[in-house]
MOPAC internal coordinates of N, CA, C and O (Angstrom, degrees):
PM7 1SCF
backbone

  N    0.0000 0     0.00 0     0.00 0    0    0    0
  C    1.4583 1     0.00 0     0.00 0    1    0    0
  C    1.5335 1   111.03 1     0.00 0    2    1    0
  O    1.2310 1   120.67 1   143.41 1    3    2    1
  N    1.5952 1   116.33 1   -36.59 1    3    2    1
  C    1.7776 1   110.28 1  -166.65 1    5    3    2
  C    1.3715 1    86.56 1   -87.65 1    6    5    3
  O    1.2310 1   109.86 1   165.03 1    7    6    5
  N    1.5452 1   136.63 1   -14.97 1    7    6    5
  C    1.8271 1   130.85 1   178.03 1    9    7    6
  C    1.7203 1    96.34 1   -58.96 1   10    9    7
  O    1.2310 1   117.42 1   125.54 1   11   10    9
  N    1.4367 1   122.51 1   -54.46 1   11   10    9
  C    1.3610 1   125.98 1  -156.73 1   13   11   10
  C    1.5061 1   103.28 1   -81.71 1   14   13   11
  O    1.2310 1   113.02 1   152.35 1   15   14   13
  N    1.4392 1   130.79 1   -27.65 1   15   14   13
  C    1.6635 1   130.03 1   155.95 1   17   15   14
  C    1.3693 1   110.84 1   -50.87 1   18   17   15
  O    1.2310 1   119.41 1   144.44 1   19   18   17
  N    1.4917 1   118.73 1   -35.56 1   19   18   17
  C    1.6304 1   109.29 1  -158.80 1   21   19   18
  C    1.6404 1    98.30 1   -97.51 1   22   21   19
  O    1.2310 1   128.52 1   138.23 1   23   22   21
  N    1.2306 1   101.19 1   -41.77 1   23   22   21
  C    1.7785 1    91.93 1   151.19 1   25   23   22
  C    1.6629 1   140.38 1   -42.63 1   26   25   23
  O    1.2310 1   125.32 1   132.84 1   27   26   25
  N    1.3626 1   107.39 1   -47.16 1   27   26   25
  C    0.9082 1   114.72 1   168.60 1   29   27   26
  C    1.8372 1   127.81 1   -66.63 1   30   29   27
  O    1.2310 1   125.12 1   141.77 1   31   30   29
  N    1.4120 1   107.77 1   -38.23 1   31   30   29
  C    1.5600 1   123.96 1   166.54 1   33   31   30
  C    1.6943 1   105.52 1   -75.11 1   34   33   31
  O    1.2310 1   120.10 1   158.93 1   35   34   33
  N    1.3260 1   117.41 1   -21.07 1   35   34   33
  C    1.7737 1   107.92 1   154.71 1   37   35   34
  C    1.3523 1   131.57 1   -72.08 1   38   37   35
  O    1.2310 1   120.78 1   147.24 1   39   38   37
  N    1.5806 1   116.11 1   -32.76 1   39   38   37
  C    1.2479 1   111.48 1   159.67 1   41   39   38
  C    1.1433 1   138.88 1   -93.65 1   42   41   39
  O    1.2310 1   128.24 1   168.53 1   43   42   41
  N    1.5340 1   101.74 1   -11.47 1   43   42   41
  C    1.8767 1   108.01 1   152.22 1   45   43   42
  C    1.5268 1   127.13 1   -44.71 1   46   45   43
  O    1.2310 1   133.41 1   119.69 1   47   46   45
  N    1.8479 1    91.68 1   -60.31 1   47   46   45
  C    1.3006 1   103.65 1   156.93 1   49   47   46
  C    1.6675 1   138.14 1   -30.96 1   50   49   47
  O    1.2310 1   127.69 1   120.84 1   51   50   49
  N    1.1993 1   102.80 1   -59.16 1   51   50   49
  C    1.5899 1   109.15 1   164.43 1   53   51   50
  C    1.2159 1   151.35 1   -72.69 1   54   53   51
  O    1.2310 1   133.66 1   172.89 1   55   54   53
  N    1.8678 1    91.19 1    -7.11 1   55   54   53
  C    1.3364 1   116.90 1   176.18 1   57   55   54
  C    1.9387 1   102.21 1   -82.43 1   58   57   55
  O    1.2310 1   137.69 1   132.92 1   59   58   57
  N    1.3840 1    83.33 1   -47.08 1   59   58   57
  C    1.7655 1    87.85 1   178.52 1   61   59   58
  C    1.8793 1   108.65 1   -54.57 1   62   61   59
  O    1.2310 1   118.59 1   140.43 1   63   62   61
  N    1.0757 1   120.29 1   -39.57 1   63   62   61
  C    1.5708 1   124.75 1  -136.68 1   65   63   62
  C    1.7062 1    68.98 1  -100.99 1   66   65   63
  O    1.2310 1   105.07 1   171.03 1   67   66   65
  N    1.2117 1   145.23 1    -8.97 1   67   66   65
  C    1.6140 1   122.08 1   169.80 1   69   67   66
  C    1.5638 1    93.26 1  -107.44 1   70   69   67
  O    1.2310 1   112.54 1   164.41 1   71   70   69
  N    0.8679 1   131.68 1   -15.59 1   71   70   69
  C    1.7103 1   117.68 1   177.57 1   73   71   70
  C    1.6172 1   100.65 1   -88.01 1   74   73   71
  O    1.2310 1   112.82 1   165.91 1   75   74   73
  N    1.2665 1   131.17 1   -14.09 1   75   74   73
  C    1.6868 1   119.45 1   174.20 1   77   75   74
  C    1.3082 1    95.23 1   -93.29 1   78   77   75
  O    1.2310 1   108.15 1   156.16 1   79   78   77
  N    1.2929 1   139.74 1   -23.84 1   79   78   77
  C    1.5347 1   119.43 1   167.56 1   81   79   78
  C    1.1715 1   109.02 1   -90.85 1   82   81   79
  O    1.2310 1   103.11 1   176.86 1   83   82   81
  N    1.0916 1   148.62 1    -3.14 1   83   82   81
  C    1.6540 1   157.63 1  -165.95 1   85   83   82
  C    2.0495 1    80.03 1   -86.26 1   86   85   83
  O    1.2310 1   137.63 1   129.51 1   87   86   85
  N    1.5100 1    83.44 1   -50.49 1   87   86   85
  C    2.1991 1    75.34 1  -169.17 1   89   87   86
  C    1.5937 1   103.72 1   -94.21 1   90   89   87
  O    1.2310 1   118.90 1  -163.10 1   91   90   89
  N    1.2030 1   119.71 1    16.90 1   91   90   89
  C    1.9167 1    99.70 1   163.85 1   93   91   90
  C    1.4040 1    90.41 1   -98.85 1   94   93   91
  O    1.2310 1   120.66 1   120.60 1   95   94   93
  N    1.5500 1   116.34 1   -59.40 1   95   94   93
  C    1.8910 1    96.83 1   173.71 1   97   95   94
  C    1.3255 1   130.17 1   -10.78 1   98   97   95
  O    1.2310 1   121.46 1   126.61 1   99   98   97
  N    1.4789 1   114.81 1   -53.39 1   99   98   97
  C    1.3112 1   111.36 1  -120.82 1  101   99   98
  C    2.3267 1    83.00 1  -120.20 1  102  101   99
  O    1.2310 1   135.86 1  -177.36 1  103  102  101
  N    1.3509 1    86.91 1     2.64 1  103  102  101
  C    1.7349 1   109.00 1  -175.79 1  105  103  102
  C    1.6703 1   100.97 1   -74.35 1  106  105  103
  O    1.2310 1   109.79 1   -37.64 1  107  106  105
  N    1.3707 1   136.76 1   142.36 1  107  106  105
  C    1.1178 1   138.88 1   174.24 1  109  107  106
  C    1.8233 1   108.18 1   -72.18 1  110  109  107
  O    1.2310 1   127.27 1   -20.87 1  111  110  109
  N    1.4648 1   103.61 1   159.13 1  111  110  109
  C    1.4543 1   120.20 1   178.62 1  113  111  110
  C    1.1645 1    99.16 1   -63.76 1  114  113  111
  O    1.2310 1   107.64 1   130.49 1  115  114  113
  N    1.6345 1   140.66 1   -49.51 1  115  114  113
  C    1.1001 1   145.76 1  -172.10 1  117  115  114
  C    1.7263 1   106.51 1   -44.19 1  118  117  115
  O    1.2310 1   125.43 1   119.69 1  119  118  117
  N    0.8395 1   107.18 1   -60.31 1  119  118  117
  C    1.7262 1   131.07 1  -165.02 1  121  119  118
  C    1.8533 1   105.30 1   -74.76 1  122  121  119
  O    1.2310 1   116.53 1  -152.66 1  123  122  121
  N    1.5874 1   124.19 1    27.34 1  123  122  121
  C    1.4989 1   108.27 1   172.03 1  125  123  122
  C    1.0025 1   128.82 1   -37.94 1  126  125  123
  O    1.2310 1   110.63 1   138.45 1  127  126  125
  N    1.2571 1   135.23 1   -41.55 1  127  126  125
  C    1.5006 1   147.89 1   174.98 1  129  127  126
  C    1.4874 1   112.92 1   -55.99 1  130  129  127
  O    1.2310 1   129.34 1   134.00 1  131  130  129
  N    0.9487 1    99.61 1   -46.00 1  131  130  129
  C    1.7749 1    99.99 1   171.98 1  133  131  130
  C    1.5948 1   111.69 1   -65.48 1  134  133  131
  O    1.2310 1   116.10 1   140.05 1  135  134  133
  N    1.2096 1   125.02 1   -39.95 1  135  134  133
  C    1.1929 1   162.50 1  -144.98 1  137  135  134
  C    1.8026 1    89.87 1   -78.55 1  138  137  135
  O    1.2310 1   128.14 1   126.42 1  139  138  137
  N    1.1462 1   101.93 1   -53.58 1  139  138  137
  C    1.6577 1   123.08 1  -174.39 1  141  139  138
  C    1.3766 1    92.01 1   -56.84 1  142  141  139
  O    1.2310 1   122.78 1   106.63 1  143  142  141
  N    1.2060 1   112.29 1   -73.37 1  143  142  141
  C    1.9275 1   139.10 1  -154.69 1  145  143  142
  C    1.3725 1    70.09 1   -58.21 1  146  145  143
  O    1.2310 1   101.12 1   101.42 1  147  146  145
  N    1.4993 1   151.96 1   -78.58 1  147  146  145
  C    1.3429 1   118.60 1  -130.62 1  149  147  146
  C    1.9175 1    99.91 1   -74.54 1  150  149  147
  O    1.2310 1   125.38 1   143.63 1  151  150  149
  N    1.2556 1   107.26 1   -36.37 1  151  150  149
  C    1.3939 1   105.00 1  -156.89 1  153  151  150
  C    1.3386 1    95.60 1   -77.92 1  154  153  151
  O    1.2310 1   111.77 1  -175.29 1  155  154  153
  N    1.2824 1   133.12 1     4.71 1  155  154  153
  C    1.6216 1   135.55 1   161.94 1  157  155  154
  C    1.5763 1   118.77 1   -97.25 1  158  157  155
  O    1.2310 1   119.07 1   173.40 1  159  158  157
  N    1.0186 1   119.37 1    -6.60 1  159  158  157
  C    1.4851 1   141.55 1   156.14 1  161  159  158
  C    1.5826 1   116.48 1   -57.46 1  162  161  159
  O    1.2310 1   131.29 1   116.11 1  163  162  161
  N    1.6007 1    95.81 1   -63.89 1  163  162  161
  C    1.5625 1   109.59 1  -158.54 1  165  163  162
  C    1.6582 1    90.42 1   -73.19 1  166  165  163
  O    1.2310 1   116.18 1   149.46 1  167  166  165
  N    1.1687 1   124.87 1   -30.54 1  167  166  165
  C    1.5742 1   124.52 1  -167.22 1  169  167  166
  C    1.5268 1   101.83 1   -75.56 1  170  169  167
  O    1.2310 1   117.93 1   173.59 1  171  170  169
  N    1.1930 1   121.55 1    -6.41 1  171  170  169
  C    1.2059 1   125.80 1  -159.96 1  173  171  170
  C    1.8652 1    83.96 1  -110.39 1  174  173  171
  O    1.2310 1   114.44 1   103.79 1  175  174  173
  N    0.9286 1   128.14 1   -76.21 1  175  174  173
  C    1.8188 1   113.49 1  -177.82 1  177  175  174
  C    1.3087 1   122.62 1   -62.58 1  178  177  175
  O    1.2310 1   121.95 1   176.37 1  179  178  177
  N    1.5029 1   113.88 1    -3.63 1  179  178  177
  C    1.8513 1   141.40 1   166.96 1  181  179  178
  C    1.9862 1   100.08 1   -73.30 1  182  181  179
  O    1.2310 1   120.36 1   140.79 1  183  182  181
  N    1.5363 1   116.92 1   -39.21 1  183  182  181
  C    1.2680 1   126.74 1  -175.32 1  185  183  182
  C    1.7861 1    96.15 1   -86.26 1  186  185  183
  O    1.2310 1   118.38 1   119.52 1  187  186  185
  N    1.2371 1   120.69 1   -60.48 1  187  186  185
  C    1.1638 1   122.97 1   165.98 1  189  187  186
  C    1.8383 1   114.17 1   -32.80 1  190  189  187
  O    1.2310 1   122.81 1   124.88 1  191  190  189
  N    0.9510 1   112.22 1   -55.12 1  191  190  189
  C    1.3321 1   120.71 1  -161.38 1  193  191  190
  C    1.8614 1   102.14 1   -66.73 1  194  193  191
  O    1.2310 1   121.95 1   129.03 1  195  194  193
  N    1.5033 1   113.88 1   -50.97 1  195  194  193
  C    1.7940 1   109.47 1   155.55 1  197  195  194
  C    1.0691 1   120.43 1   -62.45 1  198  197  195
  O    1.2310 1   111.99 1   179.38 1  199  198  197
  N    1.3268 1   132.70 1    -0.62 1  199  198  197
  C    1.5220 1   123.93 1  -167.83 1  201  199  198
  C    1.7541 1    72.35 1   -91.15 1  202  201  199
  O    1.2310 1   118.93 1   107.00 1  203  202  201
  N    1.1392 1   119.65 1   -73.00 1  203  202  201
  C    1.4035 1   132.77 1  -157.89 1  205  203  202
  C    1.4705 1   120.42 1   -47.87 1  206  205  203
  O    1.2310 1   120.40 1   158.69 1  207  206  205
  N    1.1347 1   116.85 1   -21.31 1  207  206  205
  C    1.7288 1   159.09 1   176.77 1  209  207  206
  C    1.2862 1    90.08 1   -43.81 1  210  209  207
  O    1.2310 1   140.34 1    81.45 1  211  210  209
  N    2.0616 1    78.15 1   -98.55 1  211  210  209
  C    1.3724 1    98.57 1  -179.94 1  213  211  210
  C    1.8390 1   149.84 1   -42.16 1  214  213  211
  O    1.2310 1   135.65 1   159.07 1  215  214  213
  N    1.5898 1    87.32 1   -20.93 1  215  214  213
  C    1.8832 1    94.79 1   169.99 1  217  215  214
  C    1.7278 1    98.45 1   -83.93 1  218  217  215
  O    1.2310 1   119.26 1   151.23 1  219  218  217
  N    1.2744 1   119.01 1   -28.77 1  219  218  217
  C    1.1512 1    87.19 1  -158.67 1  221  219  218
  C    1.9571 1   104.53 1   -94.57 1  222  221  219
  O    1.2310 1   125.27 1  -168.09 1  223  222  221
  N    1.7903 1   107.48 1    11.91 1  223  222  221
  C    0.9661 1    93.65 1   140.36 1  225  223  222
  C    1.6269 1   150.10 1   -87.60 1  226  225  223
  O    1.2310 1   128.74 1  -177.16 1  227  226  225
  N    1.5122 1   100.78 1     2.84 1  227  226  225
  C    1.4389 1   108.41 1   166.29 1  229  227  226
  C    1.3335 1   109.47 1   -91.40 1  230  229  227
  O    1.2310 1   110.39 1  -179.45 1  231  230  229
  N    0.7680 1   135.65 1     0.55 1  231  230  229
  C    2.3349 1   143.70 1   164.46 1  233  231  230
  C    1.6217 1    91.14 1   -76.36 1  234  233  231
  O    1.2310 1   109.25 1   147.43 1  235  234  233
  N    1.0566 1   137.74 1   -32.57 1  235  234  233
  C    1.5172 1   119.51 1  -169.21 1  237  235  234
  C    1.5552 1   103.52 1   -67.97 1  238  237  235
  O    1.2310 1   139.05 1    33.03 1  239  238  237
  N    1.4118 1    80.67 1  -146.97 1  239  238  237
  C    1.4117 1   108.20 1  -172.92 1  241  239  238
  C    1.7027 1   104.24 1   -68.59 1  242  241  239
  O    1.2310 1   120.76 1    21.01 1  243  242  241
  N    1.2486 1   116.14 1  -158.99 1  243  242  241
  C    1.4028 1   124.33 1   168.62 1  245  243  242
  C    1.4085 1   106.04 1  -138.52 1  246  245  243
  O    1.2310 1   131.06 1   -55.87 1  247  246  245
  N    1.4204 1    96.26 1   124.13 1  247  246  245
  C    1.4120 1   105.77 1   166.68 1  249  247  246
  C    1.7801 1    98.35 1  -169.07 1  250  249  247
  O    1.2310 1   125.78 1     0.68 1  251  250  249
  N    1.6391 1   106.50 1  -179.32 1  251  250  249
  C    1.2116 1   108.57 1  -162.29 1  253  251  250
  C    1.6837 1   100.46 1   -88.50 1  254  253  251
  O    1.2310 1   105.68 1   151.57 1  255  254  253
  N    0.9530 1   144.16 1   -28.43 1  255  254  253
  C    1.4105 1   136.39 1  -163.70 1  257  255  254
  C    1.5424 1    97.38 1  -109.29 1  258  257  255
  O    1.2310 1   118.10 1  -162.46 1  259  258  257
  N    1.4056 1   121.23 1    17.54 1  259  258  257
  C    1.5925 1   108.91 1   147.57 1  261  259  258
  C    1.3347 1   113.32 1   -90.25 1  262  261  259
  O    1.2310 1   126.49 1   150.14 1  263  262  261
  N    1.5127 1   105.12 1   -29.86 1  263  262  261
  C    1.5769 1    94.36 1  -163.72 1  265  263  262
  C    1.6196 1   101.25 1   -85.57 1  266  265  263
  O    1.2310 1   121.58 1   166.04 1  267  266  265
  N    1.3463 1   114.58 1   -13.96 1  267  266  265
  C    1.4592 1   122.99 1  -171.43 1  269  267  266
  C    1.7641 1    97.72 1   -57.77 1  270  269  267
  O    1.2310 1   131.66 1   120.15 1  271  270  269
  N    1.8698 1    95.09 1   -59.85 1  271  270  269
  C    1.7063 1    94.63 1   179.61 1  273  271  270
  C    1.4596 1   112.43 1   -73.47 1  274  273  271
  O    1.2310 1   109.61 1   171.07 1  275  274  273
  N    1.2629 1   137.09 1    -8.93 1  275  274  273
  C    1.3594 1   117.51 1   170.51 1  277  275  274
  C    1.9139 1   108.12 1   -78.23 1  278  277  275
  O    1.2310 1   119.30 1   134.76 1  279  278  277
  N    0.7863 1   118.95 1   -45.24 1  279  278  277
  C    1.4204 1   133.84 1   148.30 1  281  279  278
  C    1.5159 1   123.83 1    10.43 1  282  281  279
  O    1.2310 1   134.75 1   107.27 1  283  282  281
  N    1.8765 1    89.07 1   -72.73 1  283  282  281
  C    1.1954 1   121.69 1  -176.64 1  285  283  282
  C    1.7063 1   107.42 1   -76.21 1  286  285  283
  O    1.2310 1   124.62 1   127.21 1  287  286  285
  N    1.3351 1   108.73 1   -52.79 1  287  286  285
  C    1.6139 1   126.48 1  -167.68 1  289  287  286
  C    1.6591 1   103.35 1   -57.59 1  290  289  287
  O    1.2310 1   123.80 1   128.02 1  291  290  289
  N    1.5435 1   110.32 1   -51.98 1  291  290  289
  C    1.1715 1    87.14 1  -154.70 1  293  291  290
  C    2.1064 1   124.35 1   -94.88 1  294  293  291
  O    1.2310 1   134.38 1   167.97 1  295  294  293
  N    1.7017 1    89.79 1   -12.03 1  295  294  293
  C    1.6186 1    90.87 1   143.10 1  297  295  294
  C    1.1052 1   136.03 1   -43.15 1  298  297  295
  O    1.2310 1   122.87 1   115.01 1  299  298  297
  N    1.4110 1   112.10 1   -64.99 1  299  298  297
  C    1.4174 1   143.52 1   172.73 1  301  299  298
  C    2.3557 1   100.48 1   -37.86 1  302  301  299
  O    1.2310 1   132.31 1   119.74 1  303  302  301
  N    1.1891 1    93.83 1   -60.26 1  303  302  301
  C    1.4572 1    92.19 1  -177.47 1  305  303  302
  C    1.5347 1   120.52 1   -74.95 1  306  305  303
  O    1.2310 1   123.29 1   156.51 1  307  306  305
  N    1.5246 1   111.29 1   -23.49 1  307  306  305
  C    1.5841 1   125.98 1   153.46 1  309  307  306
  C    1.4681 1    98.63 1   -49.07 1  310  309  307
  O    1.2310 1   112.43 1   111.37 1  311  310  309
  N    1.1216 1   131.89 1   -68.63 1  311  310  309
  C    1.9897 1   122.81 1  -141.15 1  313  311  310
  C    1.8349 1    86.39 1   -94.52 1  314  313  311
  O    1.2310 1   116.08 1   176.19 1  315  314  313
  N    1.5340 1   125.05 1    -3.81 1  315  314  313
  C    1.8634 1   114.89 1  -177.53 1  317  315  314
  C    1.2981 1    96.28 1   -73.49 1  318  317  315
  O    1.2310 1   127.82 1   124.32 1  319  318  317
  N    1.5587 1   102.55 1   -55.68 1  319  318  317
  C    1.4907 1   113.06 1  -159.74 1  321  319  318
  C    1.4425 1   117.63 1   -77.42 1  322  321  319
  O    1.2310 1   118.34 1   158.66 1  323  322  321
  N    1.0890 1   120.77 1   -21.34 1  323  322  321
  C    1.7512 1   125.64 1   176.28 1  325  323  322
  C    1.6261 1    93.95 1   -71.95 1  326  325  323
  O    1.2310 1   125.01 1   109.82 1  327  326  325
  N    1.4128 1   107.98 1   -70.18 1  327  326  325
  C    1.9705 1   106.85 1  -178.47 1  329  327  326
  C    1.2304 1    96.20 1   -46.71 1  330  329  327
  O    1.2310 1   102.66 1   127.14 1  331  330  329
  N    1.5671 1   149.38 1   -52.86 1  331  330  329
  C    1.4266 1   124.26 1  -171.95 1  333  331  330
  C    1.5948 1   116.21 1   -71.99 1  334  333  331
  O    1.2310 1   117.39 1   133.79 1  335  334  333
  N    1.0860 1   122.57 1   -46.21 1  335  334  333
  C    1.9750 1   120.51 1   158.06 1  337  335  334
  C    0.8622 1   118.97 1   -13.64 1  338  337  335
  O    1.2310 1   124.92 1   120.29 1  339  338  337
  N    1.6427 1   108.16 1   -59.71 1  339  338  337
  C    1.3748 1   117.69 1  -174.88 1  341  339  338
  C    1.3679 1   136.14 1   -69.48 1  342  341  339
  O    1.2310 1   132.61 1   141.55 1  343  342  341
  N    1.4437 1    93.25 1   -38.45 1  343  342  341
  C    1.8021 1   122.28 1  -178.66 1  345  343  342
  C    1.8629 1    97.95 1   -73.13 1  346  345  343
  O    1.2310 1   120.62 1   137.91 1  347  346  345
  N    1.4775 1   116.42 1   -42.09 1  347  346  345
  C    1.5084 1   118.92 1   179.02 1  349  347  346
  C    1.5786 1   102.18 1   -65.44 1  350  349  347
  O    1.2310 1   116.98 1   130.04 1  351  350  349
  N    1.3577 1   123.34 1   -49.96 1  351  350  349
  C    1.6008 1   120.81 1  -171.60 1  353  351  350
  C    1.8794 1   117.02 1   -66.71 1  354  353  351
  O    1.2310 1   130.14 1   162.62 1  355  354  353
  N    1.3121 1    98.05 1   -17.38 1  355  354  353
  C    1.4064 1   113.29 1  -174.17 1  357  355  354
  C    1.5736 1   100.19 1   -88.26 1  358  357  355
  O    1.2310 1   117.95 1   139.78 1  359  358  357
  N    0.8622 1   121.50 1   -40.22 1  359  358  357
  C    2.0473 1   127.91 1  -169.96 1  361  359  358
  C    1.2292 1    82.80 1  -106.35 1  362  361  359
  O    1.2310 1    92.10 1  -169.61 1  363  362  361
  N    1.5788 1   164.90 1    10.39 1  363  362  361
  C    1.4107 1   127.02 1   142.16 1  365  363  362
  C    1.4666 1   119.43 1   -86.78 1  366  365  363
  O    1.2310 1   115.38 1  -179.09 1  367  366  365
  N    1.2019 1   126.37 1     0.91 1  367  366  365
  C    1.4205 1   141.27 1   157.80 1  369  367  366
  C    1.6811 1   112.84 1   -57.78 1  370  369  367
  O    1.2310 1   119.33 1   158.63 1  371  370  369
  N    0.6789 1   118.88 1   -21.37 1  371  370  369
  C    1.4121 1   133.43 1  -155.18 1  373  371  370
  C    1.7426 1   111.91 1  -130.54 1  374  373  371
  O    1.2310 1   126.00 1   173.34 1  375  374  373
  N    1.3205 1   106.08 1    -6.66 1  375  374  373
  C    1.7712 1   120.18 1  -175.05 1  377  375  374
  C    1.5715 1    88.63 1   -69.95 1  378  377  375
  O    1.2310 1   122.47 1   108.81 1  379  378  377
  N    1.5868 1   112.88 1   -71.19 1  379  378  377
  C    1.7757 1   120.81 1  -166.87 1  381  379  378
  C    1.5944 1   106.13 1   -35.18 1  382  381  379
  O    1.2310 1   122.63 1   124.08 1  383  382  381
  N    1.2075 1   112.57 1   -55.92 1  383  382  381
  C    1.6207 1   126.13 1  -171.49 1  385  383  382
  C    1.5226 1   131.30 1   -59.98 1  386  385  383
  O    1.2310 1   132.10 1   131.90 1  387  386  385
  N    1.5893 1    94.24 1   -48.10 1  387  386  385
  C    1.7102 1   102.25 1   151.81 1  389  387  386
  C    1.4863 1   117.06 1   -60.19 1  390  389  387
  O    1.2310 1   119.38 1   151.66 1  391  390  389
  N    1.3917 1   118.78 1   -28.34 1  391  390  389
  C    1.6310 1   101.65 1   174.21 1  393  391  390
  C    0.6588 1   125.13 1  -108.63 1  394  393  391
  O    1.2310 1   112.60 1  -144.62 1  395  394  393
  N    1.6297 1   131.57 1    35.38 1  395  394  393
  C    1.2130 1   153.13 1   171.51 1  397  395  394
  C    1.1358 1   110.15 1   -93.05 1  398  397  395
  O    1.2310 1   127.62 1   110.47 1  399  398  397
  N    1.7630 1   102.95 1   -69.53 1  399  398  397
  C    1.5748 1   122.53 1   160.89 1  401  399  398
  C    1.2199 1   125.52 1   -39.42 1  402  401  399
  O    1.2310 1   118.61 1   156.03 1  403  402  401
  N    1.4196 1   120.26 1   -23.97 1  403  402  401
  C    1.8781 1   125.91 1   176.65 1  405  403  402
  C    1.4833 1   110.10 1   -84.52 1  406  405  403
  O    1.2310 1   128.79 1   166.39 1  407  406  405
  N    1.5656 1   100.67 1   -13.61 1  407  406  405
  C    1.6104 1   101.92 1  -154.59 1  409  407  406
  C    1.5533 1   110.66 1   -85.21 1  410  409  407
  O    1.2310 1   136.79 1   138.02 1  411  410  409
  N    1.6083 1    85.09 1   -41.98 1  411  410  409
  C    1.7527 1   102.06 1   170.82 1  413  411  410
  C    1.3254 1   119.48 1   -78.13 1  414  413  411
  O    1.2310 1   125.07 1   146.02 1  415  414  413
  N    1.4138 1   107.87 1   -33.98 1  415  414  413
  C    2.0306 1    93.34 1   175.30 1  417  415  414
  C    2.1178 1   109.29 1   -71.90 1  418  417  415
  O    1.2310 1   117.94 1   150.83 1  419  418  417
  N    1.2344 1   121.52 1   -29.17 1  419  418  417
  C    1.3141 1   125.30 1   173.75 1  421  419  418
  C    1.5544 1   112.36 1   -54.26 1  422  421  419
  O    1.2310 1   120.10 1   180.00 1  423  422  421

């Protein structure tokens, strides 16, 4: 049952981490700052998505090169997703102001 939750929070995950790059793509040149915030978003359910990986490679089976890559994965998705939190909380301060600033030079 917790194999088919962590499955399920992996493809949530990935659904999110292509819809925050689906919207920095699709974000105007004008708007970098936004541009940032999204692509610091998606890195953030991209970090999520190894965190989520990696436990549910310790639910398998047992052997040595699962736990090696869960090991690896879910550090790895600890230090993605904290630097993207951070990098997203830092550039949404700054979202209101850039479109303020676009609004009046247009």
């Amino acid at each position: 049952m917790l194999n088919l939750i962590f499955v399920f929070l992996i493809i949530g995950s990935g659904v999110f981490y292509f819809y925050f790059k689906y919207r920095q793509f699709r974000t105007t040149y004008v708007l970098p700052i936004r541009k940032k915030m999204y692509a610091s978003r998606a890195g953030t359910y991209l970090g999520s998505l190894l965190i989520f990986f990696g436990l549910n490679q310790f639910m398998l089976d047992d052997g040595i090169a699962r736990y090696i890559v869960a090991a690896i994965f879910v550090p790895l998705g600890l230090y993605v997703t904290i630097f993207n939190f951070r990098a997203h909380k830092h550039y949404k301060q700054f979202v209101a102001e850039e479109a303020e600033l676009n609004k009046t030079n247009a």
